[in-house]
N, C-alpha and C positions, 0 to 999 in steps of 0.2 A: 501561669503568669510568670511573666520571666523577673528572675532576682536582681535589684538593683546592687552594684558592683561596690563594696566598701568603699569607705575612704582611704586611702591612702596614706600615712602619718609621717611627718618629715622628724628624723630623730636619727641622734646621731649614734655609731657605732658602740660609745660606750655607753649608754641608753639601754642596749640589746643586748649588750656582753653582759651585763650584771643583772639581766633579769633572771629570774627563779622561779616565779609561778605560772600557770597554764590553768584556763578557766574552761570548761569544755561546755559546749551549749548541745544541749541531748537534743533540742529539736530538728538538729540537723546532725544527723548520724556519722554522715557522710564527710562533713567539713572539719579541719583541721581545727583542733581548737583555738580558742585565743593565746596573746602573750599579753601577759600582766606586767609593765615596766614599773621599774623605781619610781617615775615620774607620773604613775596611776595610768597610762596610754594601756588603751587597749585595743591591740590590734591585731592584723590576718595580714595589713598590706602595707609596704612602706614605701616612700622618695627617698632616694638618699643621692647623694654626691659625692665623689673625690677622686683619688688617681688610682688606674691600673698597678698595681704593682704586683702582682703575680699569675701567670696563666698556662694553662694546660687545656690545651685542644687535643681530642681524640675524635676517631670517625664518631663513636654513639653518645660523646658526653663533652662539655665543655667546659672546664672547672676554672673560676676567676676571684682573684680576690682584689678587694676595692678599700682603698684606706683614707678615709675623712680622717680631721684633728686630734681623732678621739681613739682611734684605734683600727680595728677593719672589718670589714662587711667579707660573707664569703655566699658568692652566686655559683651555682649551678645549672648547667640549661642540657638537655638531651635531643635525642633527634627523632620523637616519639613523635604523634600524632598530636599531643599538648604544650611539648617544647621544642617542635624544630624551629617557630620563627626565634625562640630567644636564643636558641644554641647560634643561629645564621646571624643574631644582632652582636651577642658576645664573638661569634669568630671575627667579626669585623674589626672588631677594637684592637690596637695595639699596649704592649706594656707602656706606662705615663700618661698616657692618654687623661686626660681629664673626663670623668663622664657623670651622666645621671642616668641612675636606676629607677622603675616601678617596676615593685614586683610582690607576689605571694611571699610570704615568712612560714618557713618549715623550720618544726621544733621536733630534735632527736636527745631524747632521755637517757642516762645510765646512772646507777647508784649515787655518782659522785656526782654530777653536773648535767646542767642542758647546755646542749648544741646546737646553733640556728643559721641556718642556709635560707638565702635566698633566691626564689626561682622568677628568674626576668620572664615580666612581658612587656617594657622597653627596656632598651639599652641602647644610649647614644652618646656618642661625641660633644662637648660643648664647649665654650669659649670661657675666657675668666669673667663676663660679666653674668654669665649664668650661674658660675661657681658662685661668683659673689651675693646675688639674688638668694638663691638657697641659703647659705652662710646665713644672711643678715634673715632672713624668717624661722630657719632653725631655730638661731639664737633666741630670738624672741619670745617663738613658742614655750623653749624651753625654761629660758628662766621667768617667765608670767609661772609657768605650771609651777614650781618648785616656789616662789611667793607663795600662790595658794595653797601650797605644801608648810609653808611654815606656818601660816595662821591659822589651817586645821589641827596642826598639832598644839595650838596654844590654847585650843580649846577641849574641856573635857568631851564635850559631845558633837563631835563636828559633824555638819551636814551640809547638803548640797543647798541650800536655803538659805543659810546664815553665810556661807563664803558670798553667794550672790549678790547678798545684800552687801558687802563689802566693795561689791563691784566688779567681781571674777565672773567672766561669763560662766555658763549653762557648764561646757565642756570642762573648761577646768575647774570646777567645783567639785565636778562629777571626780574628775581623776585623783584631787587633792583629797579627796575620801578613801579614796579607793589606796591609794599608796600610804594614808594612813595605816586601813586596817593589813595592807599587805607586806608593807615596809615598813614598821613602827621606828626601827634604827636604825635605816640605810643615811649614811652621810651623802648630802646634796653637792658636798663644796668641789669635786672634782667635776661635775657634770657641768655645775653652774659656771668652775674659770673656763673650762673648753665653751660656753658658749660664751661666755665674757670676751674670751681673746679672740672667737670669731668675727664679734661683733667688731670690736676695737681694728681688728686686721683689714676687715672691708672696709673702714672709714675713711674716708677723702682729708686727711689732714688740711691739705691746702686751702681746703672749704671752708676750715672755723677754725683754726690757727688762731685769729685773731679776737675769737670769741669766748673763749673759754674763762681769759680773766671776769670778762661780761659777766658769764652765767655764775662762776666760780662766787663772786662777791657776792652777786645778788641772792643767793642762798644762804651767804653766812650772816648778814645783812638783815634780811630777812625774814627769818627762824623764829618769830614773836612769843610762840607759846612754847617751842621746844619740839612740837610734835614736827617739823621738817615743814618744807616747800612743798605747796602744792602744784602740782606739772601747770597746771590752767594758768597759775599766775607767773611763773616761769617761762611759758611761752608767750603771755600776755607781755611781757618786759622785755621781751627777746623782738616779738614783733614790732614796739616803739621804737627799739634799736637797728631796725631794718634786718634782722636774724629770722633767717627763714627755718620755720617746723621744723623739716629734714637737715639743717644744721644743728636744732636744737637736739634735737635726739643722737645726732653723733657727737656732740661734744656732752651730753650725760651720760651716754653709753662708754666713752674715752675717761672720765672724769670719774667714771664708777671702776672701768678698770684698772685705774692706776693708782686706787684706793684714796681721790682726793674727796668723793661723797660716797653715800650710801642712800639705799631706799629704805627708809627704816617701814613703813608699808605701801600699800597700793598708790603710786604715783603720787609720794611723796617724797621727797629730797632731803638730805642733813647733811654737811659737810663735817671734814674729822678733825 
């Protein structure tokens, strides 16, 4: 029976650079093990996105490196029987190029650190509204995981149970465990401003310019018990005022990164 194809995980270069563990699954002998990130992600496959900025083409190998916000991805594709269509997709890109990756994640060990190469099975050219699609899901992914990152550690006995019941789905429960017991001291705050400034970077100023005093007050307004704004009634106030969702979320994502609120938890708001 044929093996259903991982997921893929979109996560950003310094995501990858600062991972340290490798989980190895004995059932499958054969398969490269896992990578354990800071943000509990565990994975074999990723999405990624950003510019070409370094390349080396040979006849049997096609070495590229690819640089999101965060720092750089490095793919490799050969002209073997496994990677000639990704060596034929990387030869096609030029340096700056804007692209997105899928591909396999290979981990190379030595005393001092792990090494992790990417080997394309896409690789293609994109436009800046593709750029910006990835950006704004990245970000999100990443800082949801890193919340459920901080309320497992506030708990002596975290588990996948009790984060859910806070409202963190299945997956991020799962990770928020997982980067507990694997990262007990990895600092969040560099992972979280690169997705903070993603977010804030793709956002349509033009679009809620006018909104933000709106949302702005109505959190400091009304904060009754001290525990923050909760999103439901923040969008409920937003939609009276003719403020659509997807304005709402770019002027709290803009508002959070220029440190005028905080989530003090799960889709709750406080202003500072």
């Amino acid at each position: 029976m044929a093996r259903k194809r991982e997921f893929a995980y979109w996560v950003y270069a310094r995501e990858i650079r600062d991972s340290t563990v490798l989980e190895e699954n004995h059932e499958e002998e054969r398969s490269k093990p896992y990578v354990i990130t800071p943000l509990g992600s565990k994975i074999r496959r990723v999405l990624i996105t950003g510019r070409v900025s370094q390349k080396n083409a040979e006849e049997n190998m096609t070495r590229m490196t690819v640089a999101d916000s965060s720092g750089n991805f490095y793919l490799t594709a050969f002209s073997n029987d496994f990677g000639s269509q990704g060596k034929i997709m990387l030869d096609g890109l030029e340096l700056n190029d804007n692209v997105m990756v899928m591909g396999r994640l290979s981990s190379f060990q030595n005393e001092d650190k792990i090494y992790f190469n990417i080997n394309p099975e896409i690789a293609v050219k994109v436009n800046d509204t593709s750029m910006k699609y990835w950006n704004l899901r990245a970000s999100h992914v990443a800082r949801r995981k890193i919340y459920a990152i901080r309320a497992a550690r506030n708990s002596e006995t975290p588990s996948k149970e009790e984060l859910m019941k806070m409202g963190y789905s299945e997956e991020e429960s799962e990770c928020a465990v997982r980067a507990a017991k694997n990262y007990p001291d990895y600092n969040t705050a560099d992972i979280e401003a690169v997705a903070s400034g993603s977010s804030a970077a793709t956002a349509q100023p033009e679009a809620n310019s006018g909104h933000s005093d709106f949302i702005l007050d109505y959190i400091r307004n009304n904060d009754e018990d001290g525990r923050g704004c909760r999103y439901e009634d923040i969008l409920a106030a937003a939609n009276n005022a003719q403020i659509s969702q997807g304005d709402v979320d770019e002027v709290l994502n803009n508002l959070g990164s220029d440190g005028e609120i905080f989530e003090v938890s799960l889709k709750r708001y406080k202003a500072i």
